[in-house]
VMD Tcl script that draws the C-alpha trace (Angstrom):
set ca {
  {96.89 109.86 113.52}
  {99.90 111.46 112.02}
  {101.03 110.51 108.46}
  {103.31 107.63 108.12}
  {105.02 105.87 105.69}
  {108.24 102.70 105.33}
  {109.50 100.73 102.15}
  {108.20 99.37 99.39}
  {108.64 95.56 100.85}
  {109.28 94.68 96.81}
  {112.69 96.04 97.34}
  {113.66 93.22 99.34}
  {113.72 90.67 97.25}
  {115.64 93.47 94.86}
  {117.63 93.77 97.51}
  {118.51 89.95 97.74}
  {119.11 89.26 93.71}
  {120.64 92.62 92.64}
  {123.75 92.49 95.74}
  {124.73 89.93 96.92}
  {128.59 89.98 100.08}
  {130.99 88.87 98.97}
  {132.60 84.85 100.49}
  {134.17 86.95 103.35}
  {132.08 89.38 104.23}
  {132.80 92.29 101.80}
  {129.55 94.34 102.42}
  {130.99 96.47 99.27}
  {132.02 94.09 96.67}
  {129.45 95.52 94.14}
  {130.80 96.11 90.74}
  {128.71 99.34 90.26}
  {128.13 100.14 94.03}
  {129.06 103.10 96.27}
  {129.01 103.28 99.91}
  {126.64 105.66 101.56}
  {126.74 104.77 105.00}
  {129.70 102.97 107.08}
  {129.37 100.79 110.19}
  {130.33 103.45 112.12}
  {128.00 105.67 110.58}
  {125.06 102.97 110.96}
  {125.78 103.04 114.51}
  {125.65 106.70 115.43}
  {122.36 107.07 113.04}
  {120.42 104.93 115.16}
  {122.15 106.51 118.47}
  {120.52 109.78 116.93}
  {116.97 107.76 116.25}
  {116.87 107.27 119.40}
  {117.32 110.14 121.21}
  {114.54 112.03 118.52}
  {112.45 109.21 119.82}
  {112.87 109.96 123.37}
  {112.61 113.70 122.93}
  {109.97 113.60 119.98}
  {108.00 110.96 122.61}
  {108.88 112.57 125.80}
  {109.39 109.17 126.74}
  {111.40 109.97 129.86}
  {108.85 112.93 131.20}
  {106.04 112.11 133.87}
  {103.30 111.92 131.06}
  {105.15 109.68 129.34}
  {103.44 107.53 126.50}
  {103.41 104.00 126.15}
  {105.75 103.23 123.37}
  {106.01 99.86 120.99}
  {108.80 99.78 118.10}
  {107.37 97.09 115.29}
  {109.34 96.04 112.83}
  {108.69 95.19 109.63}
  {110.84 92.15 108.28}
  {113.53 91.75 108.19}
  {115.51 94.03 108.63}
  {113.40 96.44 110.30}
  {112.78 94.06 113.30}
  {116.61 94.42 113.39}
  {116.33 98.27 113.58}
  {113.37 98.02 116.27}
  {115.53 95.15 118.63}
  {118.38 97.85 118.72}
  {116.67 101.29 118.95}
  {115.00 99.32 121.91}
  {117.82 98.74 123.54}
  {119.55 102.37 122.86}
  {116.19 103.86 124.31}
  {116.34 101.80 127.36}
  {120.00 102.70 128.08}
  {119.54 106.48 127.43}
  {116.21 107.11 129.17}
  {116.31 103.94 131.35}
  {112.70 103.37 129.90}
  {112.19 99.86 128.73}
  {109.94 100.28 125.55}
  {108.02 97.06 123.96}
  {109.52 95.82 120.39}
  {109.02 93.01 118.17}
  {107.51 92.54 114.52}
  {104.75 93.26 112.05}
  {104.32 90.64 109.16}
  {102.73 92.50 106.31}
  {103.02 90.02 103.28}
  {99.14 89.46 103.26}
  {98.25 93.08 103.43}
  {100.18 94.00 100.44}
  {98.85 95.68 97.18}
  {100.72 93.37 94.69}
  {100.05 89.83 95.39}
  {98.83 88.92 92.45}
  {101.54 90.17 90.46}
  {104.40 88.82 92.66}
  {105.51 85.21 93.23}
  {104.60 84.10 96.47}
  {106.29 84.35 99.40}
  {106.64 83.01 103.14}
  {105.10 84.66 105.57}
  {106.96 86.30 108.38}
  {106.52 86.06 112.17}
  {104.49 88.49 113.80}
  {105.17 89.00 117.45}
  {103.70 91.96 119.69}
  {104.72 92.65 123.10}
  {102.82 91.72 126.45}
  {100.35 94.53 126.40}
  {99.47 94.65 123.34}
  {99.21 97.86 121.25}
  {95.78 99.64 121.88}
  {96.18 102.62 123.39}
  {99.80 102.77 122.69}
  {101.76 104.72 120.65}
  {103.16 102.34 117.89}
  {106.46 102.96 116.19}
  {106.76 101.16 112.80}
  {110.23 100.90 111.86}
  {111.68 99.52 108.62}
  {114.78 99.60 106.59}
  {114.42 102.11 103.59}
  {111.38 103.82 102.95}
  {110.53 104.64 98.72}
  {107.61 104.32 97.20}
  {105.67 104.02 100.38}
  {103.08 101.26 99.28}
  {104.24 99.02 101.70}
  {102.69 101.71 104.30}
  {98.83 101.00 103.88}
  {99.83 97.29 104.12}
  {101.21 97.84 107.43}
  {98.64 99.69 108.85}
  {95.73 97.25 107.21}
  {98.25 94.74 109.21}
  {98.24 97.10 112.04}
  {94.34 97.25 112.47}
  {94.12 93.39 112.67}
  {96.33 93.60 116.21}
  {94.86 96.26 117.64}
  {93.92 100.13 118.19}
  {96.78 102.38 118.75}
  {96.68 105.85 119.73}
  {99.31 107.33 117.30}
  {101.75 105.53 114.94}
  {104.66 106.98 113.70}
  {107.32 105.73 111.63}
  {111.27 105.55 111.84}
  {113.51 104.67 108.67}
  {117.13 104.54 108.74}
  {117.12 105.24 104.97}
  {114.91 107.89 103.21}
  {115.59 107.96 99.48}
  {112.77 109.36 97.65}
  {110.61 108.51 95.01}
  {107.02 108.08 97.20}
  {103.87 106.94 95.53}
  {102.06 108.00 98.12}
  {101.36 111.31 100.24}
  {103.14 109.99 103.47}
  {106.18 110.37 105.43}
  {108.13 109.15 108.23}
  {108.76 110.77 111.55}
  {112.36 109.90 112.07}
  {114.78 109.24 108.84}
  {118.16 108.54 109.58}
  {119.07 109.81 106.08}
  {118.15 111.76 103.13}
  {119.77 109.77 99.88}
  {118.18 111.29 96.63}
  {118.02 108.54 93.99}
  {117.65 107.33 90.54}
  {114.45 104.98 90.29}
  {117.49 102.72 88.33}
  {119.11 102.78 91.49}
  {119.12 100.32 94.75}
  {119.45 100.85 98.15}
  {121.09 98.38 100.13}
  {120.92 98.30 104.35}
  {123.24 95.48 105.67}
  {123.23 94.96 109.32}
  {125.45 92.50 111.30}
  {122.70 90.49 112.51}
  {121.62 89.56 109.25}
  {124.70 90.18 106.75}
  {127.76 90.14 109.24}
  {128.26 93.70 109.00}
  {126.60 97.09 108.90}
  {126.75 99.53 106.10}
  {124.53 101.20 103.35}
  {125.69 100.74 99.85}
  {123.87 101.83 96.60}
  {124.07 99.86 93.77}
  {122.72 100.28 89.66}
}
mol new
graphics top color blue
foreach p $ca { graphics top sphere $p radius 0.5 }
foreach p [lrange $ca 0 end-1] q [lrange $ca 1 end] { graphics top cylinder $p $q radius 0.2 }
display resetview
């Protein structure tokens, strides 16, 4: 199984109190914030995802694997629900997508409030056998990684996972890494990384914030 690794889910509740858009939308109405990514730039980065996938994959070749995207809420179910539907228009190869609630698998619950658990849907097929995509948001410390693949066991037996992050910004805990990063953003631990997608925030960017 090759190494894998996604974000620290802690950082999403960061991510909720520490930025907040502003009353009409203003992705970047941060006092201390910079811009990283545009929606433009969003857009093309998971373009690019996708076509790795399909080459990395060889998803459009006559051995072709059986590929699932899970995402891991929320944000990353976003990420999977798109790079589905990028894949399927470039290779005309429908792939499986939907999402992998880790919140009961994590490392930290007895130092954390409590929170609601997420939905956790899996394709028709299932996952054994298949080669399992895990795709998240930002990937740091990469704690949130064993989680997923405790999480991961509980469904079923895959035949590789992999991992694809639109946001790689440093900092891991752990020896693991993902196997498509949209980009590289070195960071201060002080620091926060931001994703906002449409779906979710009414527009796309990346924005880091102190």
């Amino acid at each position: 199984m090759q190494s894998t690794s996604f974000n620290d889910p802690s950082g999403e509740a960061e991510k909720e109190v520490k930025f907040r858009m502003g009353a009409a939308g203003d992705t970047r109405s941060g006092s201390d914030s910079r811009e990283l990514m545009s929606a433009a730039d969003v857009g093309r980065t998971i373009s690019r995802i996708a076509h790795q996938i399909i080459e990395k994959t060889a998803l459009d070749g006559p051995d072709a694997p059986r590929v699932v995207l899970l995402g891991i809420p929320t944000r990353g179910v976003i990420l999977a629900e798109r790079l589905a539907g990028n894949i399927g228009e470039y290779s005309g190869v429908e792939v499986g997508h939907g999402a992998l609630d880790i919140t009961l698998y994590r490392d930290d619950l007895m130092q954390k409030p409590p929170r609601p658990l997420e939905a956790t849907s899996i394709p028709a097929g299932g996952i054994d056998d298949a080669l399992v995509i895990l795709v998240d948001d930002v990937l740091y410390s990469g704690r949130s990684v064993r989680s997923a693949l405790d999480a991961l066991r509980d469904v079923g037996r895959p035949r590789v996972v992999q991992l694809a992050v639109l946001v790689d910004r440093g900092h891991r805990e752990l020896p693991l890494r993902a196997d498509y990063v949209g980009k590289n953003v070195p960071t201060s631990r002080t620091e926060s990384v931001h994703v906002l997608l449409r779906e979710s925030d009414g527009d796309d960017g990346v924005v880091i914030s102190r």
